[in-house]
Structure formats: C-alpha cells, structure tokens
VOFI-305023 format. One record per atom (N, C-alpha, C, O, CB): z, x, y negated. Coordinates in steps of 0.02 Angstrom, whole numbers, padded with zeros to 5 digits, always signed. Atoms other than C-alpha are relative to their C-alpha. Last residue first. Glycine has a CB too. Layout:
<atoms>
ZXY;...
</atoms>
This chain:
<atoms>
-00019-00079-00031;-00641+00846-00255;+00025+00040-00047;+00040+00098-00034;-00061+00041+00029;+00010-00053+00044;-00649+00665-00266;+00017+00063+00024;+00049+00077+00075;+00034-00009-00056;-00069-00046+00031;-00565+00585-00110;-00048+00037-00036;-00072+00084-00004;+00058+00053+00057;+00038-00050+00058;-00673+00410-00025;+00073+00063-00041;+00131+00048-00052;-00043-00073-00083;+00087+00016-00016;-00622+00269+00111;-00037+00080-00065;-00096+00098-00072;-00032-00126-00043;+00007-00043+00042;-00446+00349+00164;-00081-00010+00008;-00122+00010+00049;+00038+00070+00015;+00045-00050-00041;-00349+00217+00279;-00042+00043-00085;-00023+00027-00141;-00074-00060+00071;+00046-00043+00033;-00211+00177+00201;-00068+00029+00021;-00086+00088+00018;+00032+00045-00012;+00003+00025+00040;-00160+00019+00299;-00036+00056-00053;-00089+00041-00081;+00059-00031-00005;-00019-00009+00077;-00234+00108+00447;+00019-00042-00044;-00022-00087-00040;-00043+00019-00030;+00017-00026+00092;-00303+00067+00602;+00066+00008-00046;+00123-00014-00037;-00051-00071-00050;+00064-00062+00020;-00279+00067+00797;-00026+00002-00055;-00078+00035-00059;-00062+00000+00037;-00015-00064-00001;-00104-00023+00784;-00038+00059+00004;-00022+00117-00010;+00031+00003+00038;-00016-00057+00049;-00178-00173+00692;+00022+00083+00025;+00008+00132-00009;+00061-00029-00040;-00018-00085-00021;-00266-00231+00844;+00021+00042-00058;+00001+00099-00068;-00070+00043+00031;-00008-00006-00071;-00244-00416+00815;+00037+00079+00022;+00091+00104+00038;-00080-00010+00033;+00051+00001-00058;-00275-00408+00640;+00039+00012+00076;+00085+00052+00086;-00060+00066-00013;-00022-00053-00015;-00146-00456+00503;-00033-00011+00068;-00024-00059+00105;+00074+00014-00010;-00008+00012-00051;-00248-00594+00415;+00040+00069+00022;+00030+00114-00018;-00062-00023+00028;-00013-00054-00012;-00269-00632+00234;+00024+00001+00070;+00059-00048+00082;+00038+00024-00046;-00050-00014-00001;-00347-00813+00222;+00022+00066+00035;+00004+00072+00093;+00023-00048+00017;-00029-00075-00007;-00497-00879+00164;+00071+00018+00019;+00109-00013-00017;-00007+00031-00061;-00070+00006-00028;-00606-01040+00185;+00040+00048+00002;+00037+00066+00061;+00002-00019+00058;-00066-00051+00068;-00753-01012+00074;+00056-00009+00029;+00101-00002-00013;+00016-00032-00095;-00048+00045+00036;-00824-01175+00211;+00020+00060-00068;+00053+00038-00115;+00076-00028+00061;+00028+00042+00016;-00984-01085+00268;+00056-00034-00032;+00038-00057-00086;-00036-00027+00046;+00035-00011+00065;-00938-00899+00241;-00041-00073-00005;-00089-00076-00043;-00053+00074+00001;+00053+00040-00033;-00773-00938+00331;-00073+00008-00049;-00068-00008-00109;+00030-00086+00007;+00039+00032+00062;-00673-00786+00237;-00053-00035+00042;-00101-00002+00061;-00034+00057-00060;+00056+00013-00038;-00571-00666+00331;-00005-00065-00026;+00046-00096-00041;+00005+00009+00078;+00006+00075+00018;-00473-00569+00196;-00027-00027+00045;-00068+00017+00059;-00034-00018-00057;+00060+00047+00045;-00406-00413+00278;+00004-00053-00011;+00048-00089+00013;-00060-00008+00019;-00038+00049+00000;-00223-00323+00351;-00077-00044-00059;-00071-00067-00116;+00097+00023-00033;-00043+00060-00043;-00249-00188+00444;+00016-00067-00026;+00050-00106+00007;+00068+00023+00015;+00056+00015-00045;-00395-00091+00360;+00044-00052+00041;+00020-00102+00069;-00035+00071+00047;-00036+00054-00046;-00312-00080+00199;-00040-00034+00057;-00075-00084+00052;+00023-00058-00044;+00017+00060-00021;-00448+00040+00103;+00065-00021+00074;+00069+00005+00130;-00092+00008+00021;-00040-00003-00063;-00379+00230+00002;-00037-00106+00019;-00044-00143-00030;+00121+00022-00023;+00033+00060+00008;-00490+00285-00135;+00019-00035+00075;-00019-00034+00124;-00084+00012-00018;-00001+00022-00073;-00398+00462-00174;-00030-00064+00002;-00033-00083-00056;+00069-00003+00032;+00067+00001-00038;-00422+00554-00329;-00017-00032+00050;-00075-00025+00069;-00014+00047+00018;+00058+00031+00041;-00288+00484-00434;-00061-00015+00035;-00094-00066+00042;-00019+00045-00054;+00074-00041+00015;-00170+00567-00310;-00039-00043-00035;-00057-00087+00005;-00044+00023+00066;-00052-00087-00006;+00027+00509-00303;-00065+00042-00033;-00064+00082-00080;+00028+00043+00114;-00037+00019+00039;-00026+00300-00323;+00031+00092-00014;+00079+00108-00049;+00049-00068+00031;-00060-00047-00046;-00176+00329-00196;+00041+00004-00086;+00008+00018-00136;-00036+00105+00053;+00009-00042+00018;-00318+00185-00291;+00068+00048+00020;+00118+00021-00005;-00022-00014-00058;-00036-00019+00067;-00331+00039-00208;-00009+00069+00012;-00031+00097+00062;+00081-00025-00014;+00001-00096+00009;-00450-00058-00100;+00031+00031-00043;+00011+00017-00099;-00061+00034-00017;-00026-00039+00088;-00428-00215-00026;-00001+00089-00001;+00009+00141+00032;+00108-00024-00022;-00063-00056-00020;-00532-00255+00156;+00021+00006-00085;-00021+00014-00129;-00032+00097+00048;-00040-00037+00073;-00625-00419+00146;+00045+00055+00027;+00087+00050+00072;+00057-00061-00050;-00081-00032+00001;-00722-00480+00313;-00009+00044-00071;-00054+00080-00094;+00024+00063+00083;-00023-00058+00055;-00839-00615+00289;+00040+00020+00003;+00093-00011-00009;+00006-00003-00055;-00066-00006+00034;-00853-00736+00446;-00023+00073-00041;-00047+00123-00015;+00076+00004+00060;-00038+00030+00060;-00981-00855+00495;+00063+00025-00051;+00096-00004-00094;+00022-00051+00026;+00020+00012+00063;-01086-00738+00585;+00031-00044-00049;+00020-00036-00109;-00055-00018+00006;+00000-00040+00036;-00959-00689+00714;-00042-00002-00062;-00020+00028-00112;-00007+00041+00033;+00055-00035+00005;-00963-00862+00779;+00023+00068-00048;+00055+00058-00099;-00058-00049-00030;+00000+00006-00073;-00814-00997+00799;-00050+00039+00023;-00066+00026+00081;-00007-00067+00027;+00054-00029-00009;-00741-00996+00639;-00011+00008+00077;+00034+00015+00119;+00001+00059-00038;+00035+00040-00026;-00624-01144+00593;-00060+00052+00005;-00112+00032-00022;-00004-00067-00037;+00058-00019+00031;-00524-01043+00476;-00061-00030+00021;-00109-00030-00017;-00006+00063+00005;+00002+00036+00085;-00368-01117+00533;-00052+00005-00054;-00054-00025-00107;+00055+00025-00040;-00015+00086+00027;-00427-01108+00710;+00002-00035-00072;-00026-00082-00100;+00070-00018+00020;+00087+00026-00043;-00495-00939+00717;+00013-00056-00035;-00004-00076-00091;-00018-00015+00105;+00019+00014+00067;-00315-00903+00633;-00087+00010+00011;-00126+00043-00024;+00043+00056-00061;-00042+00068+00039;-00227-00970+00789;-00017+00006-00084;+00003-00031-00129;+00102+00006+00013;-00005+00096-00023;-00340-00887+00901;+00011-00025-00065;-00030-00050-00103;+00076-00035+00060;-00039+00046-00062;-00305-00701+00844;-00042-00065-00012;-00070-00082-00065;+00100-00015-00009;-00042+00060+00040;-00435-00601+00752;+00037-00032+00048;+00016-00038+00106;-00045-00058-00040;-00009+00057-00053;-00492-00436+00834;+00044-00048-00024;+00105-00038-00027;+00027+00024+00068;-00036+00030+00011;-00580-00301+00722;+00023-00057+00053;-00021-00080+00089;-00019-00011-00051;+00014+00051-00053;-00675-00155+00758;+00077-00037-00008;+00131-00010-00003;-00021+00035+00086;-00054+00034+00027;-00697-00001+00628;-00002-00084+00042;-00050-00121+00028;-00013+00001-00092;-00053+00021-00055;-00782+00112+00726;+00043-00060-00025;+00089-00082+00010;+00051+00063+00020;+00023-00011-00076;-00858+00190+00563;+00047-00010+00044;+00104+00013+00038;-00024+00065+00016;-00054-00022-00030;-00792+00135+00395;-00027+00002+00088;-00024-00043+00130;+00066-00054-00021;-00048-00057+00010;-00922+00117+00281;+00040+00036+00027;+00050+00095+00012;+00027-00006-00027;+00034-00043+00048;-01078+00024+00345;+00046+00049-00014;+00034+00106+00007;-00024-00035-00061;+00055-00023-00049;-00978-00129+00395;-00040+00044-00036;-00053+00030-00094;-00045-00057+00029;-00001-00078-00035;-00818-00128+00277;-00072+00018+00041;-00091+00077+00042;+00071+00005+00065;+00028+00008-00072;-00868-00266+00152;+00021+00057+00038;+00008+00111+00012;-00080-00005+00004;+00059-00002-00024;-00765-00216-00002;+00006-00027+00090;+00050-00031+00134;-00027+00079-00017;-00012+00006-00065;-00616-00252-00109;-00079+00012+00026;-00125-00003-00012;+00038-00074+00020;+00046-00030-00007;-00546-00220-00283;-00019-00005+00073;+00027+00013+00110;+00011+00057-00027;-00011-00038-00043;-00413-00336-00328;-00088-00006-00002;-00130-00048-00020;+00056-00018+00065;+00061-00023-00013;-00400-00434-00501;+00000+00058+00059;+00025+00110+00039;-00027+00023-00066;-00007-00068-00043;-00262-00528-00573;-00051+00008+00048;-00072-00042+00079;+00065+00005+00040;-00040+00011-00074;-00293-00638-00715;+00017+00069+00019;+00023+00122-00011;-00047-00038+00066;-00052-00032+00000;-00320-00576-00897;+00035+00008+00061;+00083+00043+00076;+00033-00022-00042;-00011-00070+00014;-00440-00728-00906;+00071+00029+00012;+00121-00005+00023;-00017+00011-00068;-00040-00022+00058;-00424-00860-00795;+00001+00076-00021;+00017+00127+00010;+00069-00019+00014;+00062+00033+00039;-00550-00865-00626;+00029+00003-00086;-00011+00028-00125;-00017-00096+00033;-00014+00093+00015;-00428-00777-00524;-00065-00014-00060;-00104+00025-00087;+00106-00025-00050;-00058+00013+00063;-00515-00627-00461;-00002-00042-00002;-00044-00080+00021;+00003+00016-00064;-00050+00077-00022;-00586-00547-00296;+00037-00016-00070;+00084+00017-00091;+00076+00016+00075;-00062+00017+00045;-00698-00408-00370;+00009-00059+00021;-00031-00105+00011;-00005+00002-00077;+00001+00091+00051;-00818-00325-00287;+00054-00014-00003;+00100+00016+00023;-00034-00075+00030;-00087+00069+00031;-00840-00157-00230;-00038-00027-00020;-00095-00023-00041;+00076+00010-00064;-00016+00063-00045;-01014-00089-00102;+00064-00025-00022;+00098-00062+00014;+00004+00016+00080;-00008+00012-00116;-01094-00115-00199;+00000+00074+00021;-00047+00113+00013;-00098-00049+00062;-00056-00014-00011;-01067-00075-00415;+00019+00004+00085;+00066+00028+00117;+00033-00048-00040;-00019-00054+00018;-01233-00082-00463;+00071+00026+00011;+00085+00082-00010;-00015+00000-00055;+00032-00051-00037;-01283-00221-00379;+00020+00078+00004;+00024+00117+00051;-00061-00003-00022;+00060+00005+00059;-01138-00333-00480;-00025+00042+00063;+00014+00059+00107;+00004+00036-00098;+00034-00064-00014;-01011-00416-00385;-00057+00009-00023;-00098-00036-00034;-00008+00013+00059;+00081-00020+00054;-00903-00562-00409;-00022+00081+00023;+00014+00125+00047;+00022+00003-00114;+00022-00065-00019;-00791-00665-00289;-00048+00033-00010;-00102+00026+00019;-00003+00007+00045;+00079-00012+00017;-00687-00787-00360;-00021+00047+00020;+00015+00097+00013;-00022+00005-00062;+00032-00070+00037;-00514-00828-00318;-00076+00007+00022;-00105-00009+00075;+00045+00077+00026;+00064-00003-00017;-00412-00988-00254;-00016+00046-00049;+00014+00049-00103;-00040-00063+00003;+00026+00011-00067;-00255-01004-00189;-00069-00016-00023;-00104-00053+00012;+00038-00058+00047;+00093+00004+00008;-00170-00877-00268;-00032-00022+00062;-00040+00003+00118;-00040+00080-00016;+00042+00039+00098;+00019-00922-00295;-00078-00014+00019;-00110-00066+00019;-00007+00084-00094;+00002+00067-00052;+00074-00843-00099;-00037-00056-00063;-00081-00099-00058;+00101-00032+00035;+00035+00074+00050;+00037-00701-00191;+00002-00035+00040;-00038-00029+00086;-00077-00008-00034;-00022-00012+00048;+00130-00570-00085;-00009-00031-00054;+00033-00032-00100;-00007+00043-00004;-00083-00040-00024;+00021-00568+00067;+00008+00020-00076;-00032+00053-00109;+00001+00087+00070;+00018-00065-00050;-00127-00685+00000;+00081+00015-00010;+00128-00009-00041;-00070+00074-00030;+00004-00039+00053;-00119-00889-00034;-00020+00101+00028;-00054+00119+00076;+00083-00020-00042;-00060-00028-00023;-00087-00990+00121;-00002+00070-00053;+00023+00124-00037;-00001+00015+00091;-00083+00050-00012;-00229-01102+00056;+00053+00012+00018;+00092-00037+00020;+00006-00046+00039;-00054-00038-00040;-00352-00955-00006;+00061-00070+00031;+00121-00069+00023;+00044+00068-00065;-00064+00051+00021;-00504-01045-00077;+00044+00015+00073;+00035+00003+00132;-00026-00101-00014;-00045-00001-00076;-00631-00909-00107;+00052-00026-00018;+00085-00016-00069;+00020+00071+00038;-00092+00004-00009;-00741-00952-00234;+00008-00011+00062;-00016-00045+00107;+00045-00062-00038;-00014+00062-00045;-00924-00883-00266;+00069+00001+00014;+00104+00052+00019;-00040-00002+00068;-00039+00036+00009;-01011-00762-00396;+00019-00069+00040;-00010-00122+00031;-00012-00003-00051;-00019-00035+00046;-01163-00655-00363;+00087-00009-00029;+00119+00039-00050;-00054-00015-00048;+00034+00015+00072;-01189-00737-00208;+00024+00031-00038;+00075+00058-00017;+00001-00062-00028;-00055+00038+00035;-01134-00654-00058;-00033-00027-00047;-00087+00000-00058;+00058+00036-00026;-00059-00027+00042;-01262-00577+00055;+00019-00050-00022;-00003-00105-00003;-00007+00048-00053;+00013+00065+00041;-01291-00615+00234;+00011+00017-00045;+00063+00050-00044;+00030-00058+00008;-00005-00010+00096;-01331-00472+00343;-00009-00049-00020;-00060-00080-00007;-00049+00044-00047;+00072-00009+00039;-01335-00519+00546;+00001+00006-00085;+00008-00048-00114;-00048-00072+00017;+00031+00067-00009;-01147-00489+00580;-00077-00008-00009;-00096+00039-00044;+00031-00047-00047;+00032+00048+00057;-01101-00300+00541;-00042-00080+00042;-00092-00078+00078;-00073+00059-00047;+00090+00000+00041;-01050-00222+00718;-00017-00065-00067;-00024-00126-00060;-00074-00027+00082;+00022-00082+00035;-00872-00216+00759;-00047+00033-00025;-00050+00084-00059;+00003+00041+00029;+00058-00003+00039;-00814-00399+00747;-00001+00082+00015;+00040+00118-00012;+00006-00032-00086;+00006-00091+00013;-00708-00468+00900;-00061+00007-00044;-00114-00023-00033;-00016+00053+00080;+00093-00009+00043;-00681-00651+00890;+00026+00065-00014;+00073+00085-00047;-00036-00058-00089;+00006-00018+00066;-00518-00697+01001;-00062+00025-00013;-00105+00032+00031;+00046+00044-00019;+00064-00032+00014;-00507-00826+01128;+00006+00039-00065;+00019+00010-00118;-00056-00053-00004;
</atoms>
C-alpha cells in the first residue's frame, strides 16, 4: 500500500518550534537524529530544521502544497511502516531548499528526496519517493531577475 499525497492534507500548522526525531538520521548526516523545527510568520513558507546547539547546522525547508504545482508524492510501504502513518493527514512533507551554487539568484527545492514527518509521533525520516523519476532534485522554486 502506498500513501499518495497530491493535495495539501486538511491544514494543520506547525508550532512555532517542535522536534523532529530523525532515527536513521538524514542523507549524509546519519549524526542528526533530532532537529527542531522553527518558523516565524514572516518568513512562510521557509523554516528552519536545526540542531538545537548553537552554531549547529541549519537547512532551509518548506511545505510544498501551495508552491509546487502537480507535485504528487508516493511513499513506499516499508517507510509507511517505520513512520507508522496510515492517513494522509498525519504526514508533514519537508522538501530542502538551497541556494544554485553557480547562480546566487536561483532558489532551487529537492523534490525527490523529502522529510516525511508523522505529525503525531515527530517521527521523521528522509525518504527517496516512490515516483522520484517524475521530479526533480533541483527543481527551480524561485529566480530573481
């Protein structure tokens, strides 16, 4: 069974500040297994996944529903399971967002490879989606002019 998301869940928001406890850490940090997730009004739709220690390390990440049109996700089974979600409302999807390393201007979002985030347990773990081959790791959320 996989959990297809392509329409925003019923709107839940985040709290201002809440931990995500990563137990298979993220791709490349296998270290971080638990990070905070802050967001001011004024800043939505980023927020900030960070370690809780100053100076930590700090990724930029947003909700996609709303931004990225079509954007339709399909989780496998076996990380249903480890996440224990069994409803499209229980799950927060994280996309990272960085900045194009050639162009300044660019505001590029990792559509293949998100956080999915039990929003009743904080259960989190980076997932490589089902249907990665119909998205993007760069996909191209914003380009100054």
């Amino acid at each position: 069974m996989k959990l297809e998301l392509e329409t925003p869940p019923e709107q839940k928001t985040t709290e201002p500040c809440s931990t995500v406890k990563l137990p298979l850490g993220l791709m490349g940090f296998a270290d971080l297994k638990e990070l905070e997730l802050v967001y001011s009004q004024e800043e939505l739709p980023f927020m900030h996944l960070q370690q809780k220690e100053a100076n930590g390390l700090e990724f930029l990440v947003v909700e996609p529903y709303g931004l990225i049109p079509d954007y339709k996700v399909e989780i496998a089974d076996q990380d249903l399971e480890f996440l224990e979600l069994t409803t499209p409302e229980d799950v927060l999807l994280l996309n990272i967002v960085t900045i194009a390393g050639d162009d300044k201007r660019k505001v590029l979002v990792n559509l293949v490879g998100p956080i999915v985030v039990n929003r009743k347990t904080q259960k989190g773990k980076q997932v490589v989606i089902a249907n990665y081959q119909e998205h993007s790791a760069k996909h191209l959320l914003f380009e100054e002019e």
